[in-house]
C-alpha positions, 0 to 999 in steps of 0.5 A: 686920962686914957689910954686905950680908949677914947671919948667923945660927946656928941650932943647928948650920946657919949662915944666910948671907942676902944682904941687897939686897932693893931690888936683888933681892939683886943681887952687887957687889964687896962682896957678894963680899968679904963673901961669901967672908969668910962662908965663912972664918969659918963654916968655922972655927966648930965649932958650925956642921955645914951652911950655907944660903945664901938672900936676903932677901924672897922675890922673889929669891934673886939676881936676877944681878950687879949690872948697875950696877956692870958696864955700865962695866968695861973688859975687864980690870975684867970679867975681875977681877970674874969671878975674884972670882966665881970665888973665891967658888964655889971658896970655897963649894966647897971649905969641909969644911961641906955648903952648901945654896942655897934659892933662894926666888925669882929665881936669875939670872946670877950667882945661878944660878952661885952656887947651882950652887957649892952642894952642893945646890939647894933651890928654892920652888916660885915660884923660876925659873933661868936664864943670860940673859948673852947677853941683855946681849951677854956670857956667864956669868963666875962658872961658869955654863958650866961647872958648869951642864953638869956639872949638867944636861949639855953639851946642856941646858947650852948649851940654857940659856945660848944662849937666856937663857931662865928656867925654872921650878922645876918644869923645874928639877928635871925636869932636876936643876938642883934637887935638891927643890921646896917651897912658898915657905912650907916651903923653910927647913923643908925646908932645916932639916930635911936640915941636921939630919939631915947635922948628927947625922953624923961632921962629918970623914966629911961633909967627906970625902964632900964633898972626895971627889966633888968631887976625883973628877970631875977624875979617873980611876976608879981613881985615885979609888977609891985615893983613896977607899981611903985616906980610909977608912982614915984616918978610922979614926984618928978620935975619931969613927969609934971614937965612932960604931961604939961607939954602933951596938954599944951595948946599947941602941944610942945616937945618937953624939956626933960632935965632929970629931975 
């Protein structure tokens, strides 16, 4: 079914690997397409709990958008192909699964913007970050100047994405880009283990902590807290809320066994 990426099941985690190693990974059209349909089908198998998304080898996570296939758009195509990026965060974004980007090397443009979607930034500690558009005469298309500032802040943000400049990953967690740094030969280790131990919790109450933090940044406190309120509550009409509490309660308490209903 795919071409430019692969995935894999392992146990609960999905692997999604962008698989242009000669192209540093590179996001074209097809790409995207692809993309967005990993997402769909992931979303709808009841096996997977979390969701890594990397690139093949280890030079690159995604080197930026596929300059190639861009450096002849109209200004139509290029407002197109940004909306297609964009499909792709709002995809990742709003999928009810927990998405861990593990960059494991460069994460540039279009590779930045698409770890950014993620719900966290794993990094290799070879990995470098940044926004270099301007360098090419033009800006982020897929969200960089939004969610970038939503991460690391107005003024780091703009910082970022007017220079062009990489950074590390050492200065990409100083400044919350990324949320932990391994040894290049450890980040799937690391990725595996915070995948189980999201795994091992009531899949519906990850969705919802997931839905709930994205939707109240657009909102007041309060509206947000009734929000809240009400999810609580509802999820106790769950299989898992009365699974869960029920094994806390047992005599000699026992791990539950959440199965999203």
């Amino acid at each position: 079914m795919f071409e430019m990426i692969k995935i894999e099941r392992d146990g609960a985690l999905g692997i999604v690997t962008i698989n242009r190693e000669p192209q540093r990974n590179a996001l074209s059209k097809k790409v995207m397409q692809e993309l967005r349909a990993a997402v769909a089908e992931l979303d709808g198998d009841a096996g997977v709990r979390v969701v890594a998304l990397t690139g093949a080898g280890d030079k690159a996570f995604v080197a930026g958008a596929d300059i190639s296939e861009m450096r002849e758009m109209s200004p139509n195509d290029a407002q197109r192909f940004a909306e297609m990026g964009g499909m792709v965060g709002a995809a990742i974004e709003h999928s009810p699964k927990p998405w861990i980007a593990a960059v494991n090397g460069f994460a540039f443009g279009g590779g930045c913007e698409l770890a950014l979607c993620c719900d966290f930034i794993y990094a290799s500690d070879t990995a470098q970050l940044g926004q270099p558009e301007v360098k090419l005469g033009v800006i982020p298309g897929f969200g960089g100047t939004q969610r970038l500032a939503r991460r690391v802040g107005v003024a780091k943000a703009k910082e970022l994405c007017m220079t062009g400049d990489a950074i590390g990953a050492a200065e990409a967690l100083r400044i919350g880009l990324v949320d932990l740094v391994a040894p290049a030969g450890e980040l799937m280790a690391k990725v595996k283990a915070v995948a189980a131990r999201i795994a091992a919790n009531g899949p519906l109450a990850v969705a919802e902590v997931k839905r709930l933090v994205h939707q109240g940044q657009s909102m007041s406190l309060e509206s947000a807290l009734a929000l809240e309120a009400r999810s609580f509550g509802l999820l106790f009409a769950t299989h898992d809320q009365r699974e869960g509490m029920a094994a806390f309660l047992a005599k000699p308490r026992r791990d539950a066994a959440f199965e999203g209903k």
